[in-house]
N, C-alpha and C positions, 0 to 999 in steps of 0.2 A: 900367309894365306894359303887354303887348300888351293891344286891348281883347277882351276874351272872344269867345269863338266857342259860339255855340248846340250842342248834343249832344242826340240822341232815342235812345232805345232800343227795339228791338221785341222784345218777348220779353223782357220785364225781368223776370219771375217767377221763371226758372229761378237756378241755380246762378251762370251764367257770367253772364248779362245784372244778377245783380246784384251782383256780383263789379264789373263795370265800373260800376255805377251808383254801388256804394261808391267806388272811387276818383276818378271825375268829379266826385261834391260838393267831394271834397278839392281838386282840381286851382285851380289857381291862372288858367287861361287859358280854361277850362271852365264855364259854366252848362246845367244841366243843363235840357230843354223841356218832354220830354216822354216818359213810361214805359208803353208799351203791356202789355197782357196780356185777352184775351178771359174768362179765367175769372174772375180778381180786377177787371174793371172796373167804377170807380165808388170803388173800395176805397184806400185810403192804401197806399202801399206799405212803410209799417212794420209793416202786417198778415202780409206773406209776409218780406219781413229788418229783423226785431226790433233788430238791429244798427243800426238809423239810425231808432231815435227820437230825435225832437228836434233830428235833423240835414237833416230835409227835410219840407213839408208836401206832396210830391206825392199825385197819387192818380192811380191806371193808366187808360187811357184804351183806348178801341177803337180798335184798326189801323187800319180808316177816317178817323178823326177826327186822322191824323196829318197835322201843319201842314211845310214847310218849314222847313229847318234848316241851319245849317253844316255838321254832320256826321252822321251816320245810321249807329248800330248794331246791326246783323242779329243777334239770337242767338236763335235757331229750331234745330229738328229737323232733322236732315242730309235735303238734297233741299228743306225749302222754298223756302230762299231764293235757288236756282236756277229752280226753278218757275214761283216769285211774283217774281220781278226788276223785272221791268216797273212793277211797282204801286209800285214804292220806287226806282227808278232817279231818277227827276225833283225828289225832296224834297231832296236835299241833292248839292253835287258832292262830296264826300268819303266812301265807303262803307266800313265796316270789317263783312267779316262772321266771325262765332265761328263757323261752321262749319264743316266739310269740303269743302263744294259747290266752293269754287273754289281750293282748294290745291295743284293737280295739275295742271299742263300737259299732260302725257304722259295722252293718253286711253286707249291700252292698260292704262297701269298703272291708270287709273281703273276700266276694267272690269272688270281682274282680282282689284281689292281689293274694289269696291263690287259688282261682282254686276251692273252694270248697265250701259249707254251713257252718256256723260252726258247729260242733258238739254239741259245749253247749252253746246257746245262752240262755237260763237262770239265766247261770252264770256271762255273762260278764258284768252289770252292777255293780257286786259286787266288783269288781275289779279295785284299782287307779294305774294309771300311773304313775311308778316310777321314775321319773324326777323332785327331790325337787326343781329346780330351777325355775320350770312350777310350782308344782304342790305341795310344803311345805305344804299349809295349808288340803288338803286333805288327806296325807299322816300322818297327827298327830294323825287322827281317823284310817287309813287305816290296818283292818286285812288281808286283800290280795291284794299283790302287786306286780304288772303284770310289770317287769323289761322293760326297753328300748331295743331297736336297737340299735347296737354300730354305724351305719350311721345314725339313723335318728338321735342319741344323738347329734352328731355331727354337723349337721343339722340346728338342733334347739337350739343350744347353741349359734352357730353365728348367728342367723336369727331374731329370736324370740323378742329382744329387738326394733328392729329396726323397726318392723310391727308392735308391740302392740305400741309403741311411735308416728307410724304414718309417719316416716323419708323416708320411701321409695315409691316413684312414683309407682300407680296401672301398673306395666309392671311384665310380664312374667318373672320369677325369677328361672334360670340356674343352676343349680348344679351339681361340680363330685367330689367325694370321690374317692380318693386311697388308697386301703386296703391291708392288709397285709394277711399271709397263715393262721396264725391262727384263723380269723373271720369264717371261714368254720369248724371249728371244728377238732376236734383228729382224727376225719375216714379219712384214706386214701383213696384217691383218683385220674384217672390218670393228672386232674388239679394240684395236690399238687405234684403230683410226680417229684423230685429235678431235674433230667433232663430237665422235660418239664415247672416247675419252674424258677428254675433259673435264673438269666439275666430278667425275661420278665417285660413287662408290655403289661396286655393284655387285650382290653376292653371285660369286664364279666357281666356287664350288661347295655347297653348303653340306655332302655328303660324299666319299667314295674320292675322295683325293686321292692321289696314287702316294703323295711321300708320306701316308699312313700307315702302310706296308713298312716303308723302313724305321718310323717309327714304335711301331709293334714289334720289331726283331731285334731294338738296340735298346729298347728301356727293361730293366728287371724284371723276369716275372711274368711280365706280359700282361698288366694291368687292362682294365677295359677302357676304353681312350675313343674319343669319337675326334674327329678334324672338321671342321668350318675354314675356308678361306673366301676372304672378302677383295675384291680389287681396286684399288685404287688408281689415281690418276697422274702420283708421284713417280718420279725413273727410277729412283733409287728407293731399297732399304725395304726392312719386313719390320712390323710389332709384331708381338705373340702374345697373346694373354690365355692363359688357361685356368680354368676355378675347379679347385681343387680343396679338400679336407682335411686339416690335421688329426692325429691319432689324439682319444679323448684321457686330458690331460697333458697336452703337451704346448709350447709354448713358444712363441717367438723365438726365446734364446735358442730353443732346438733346430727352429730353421736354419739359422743363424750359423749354430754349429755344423749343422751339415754342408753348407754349401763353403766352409771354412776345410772341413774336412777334407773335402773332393775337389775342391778349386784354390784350398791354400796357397800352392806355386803356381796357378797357370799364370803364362805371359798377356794371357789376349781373352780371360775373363773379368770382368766390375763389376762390383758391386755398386750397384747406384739404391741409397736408400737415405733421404735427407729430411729433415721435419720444414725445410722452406723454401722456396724458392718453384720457380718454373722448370728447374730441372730434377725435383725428388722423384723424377719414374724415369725408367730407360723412356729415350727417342731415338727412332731410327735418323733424326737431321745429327744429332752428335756424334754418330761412328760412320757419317759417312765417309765414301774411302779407304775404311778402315779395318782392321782386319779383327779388332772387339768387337765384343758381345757380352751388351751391357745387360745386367738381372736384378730386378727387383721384385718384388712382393709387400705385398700389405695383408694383414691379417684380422679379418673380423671376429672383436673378439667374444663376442656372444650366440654367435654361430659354426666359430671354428673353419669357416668357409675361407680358403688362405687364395688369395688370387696371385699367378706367380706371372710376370711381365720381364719381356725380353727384347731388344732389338740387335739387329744385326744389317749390312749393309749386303743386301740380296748376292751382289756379284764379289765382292771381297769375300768376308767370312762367311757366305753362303758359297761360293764357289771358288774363284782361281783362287780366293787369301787363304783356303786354310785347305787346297792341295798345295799350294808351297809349303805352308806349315807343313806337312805331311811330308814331300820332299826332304824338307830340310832335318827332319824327325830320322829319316831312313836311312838320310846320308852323315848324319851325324852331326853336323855343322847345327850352329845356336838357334833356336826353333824361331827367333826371331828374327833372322835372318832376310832380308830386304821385304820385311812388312814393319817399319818401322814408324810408316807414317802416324801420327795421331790425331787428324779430322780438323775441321775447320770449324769456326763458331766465331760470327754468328756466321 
């Protein structure tokens, strides 16, 4: 076994920062240093995820008091950890941040999604996009790694094969994501609040979603592509469906072929496509935990209209599951590396 590599967290409170702090205990290549959080400092961190007692004695420490490490995980508020770079840049040479801040090369697109300039556009070229299924062979070199969107993961895990293959007719390509409470993060809020929660589904951003942006920059071409996201009332897990065209004359086989093409070895994509049962379309309840991303499609065949369907479990393979993946990508070690889990059912 390689010998362990040290792992810190800042921002280990929230949702995502302890999404990755769960699957670092587990990791095999991984010891875990040290779990920042200024609110809980002092405090165990099975006080904020109840989920890892008896699996770690850590207790969260203040930002200051962070030591040197092998690797350094930013999961902060969009904008801090552009801000604040400098103060964490020196502690470790391997950066992985959960945020937004540096997912975007293209700085227009950054303006016109976030509202703003960026802060450090010097930095962002430094920075690969953490989606091995895109982006393996950069990721092998990559010391800072600018984590996905859990919609746009979503997104471009059913999309992406079928546009670099060439299978889909140049037409305007529709997409809604249904997300769950927890993609909004730990803070409450009066959206998340369980009365005005619950039961709903409520459209939350029907135009000008920001993981549109990084959708636009990592699919081929740069199709024309609209985003709808729906919210729901569920903690976990995103569907995706987008309706989409095949090129005329062309055939299921060829979808078929493509997404065989471009996903023939990955560890943590399925194909989910069965003629019975309650499970022939991806669900986000069967990958929960998990760090798959299941894809199907159905094809209408007298209109060519091919609807392509995706689930993923928001905070796994939309966040800390597939920056380990990513990790584990850089550092060489088996991409499957402490995401081994395979979900629960029923």
């Amino acid at each position: 076994m390689s010998e362990k590599k040290t792992v810190s967290i800042v921002g280990g409170s929230g949702y995502a920062g302890g999404e990755f702090l769960r699957l670092a205990l587990g990791h095999p290549y991984l010891e875990v240093g040290q779990v920042t959080s200024r609110r809980y400092m002092g405090d165990p961190v099975s006080l904020v995820h109840p989920n890892l007692r008896g699996r770690t004695n850590l207790k969260f420490v203040d930002p200051a008091a962070l030591e040197p490490c092998d690797v350094l995980v930013l999961s902060m508020p969009h904008g801090v950890a552009a801000k604040e770079f400098e103060k964490y840049r020196g502690l470790a040479p391997i950066i992985l941040d959960l945020s937004a801040d540096f997912r975007l090369k293209n700085l227009e697109l950054y303006k016109k999604y976030y509202g703003e300039d960026h802060p450090r556009p010097d930095l962002v070229g430094q920075w690969v996009y953490g989606n091995p299924e895109l982006h393996r062979e950069a990721l092998r070199e990559a010391n800072y790694i600018a984590c996905c969107g859990c919609n746009a993961t979503a997104v471009l895990l059913g999309l992406y094969p079928l546009i670099k293959e060439g299978v889909l007719a140049p037409k305007p390509i529709f997409a809604t994501v249904m997300i769950s409470t927890s993609a909004a993060g730990a803070e409450p809020s009066l959206a998340s609040h369980h009365p005005e929660r619950s039961g709903s589904i409520r459209a939350y951003k029907p135009t000008g979603h920001r993981h549109t942006a990084e959708i636009l920059e990592n699919l081929p071409g740069r199709p024309e592509f609209y985003l709808s996201a729906i919210a729901t009332d569920r903690v976990r897990g995103i569907l995706m469906t987008a309706q989409t065209f095949l090129q005329d004359g062309w055939s299921e086989r060829d979808v078929w072929q493509a997404y065989r093409t471009v996903y023939g070895s990955e560890p943590f994509i399925r194909m989910v496509k069965l003629r019975k049962g309650i499970h022939r379309y991806p669900d986000p309840n069967v990958v929960e935990g998990t760090n798959y991303c299941d894809i199907g499609f159905e094809l209408e065949e007298d209109t060519g209209r091919l609807v392509i369907i995706s689930a993923i479990d928001n905070l796994v393979k939309g966040t800390a599951g597939h920056a380990i993946q990513s990790l584990n990508v850089r550092m060489g070690w088996p991409e499957t590396a402490g995401l081994e889990f395979t979900g629960l059912h029923p």
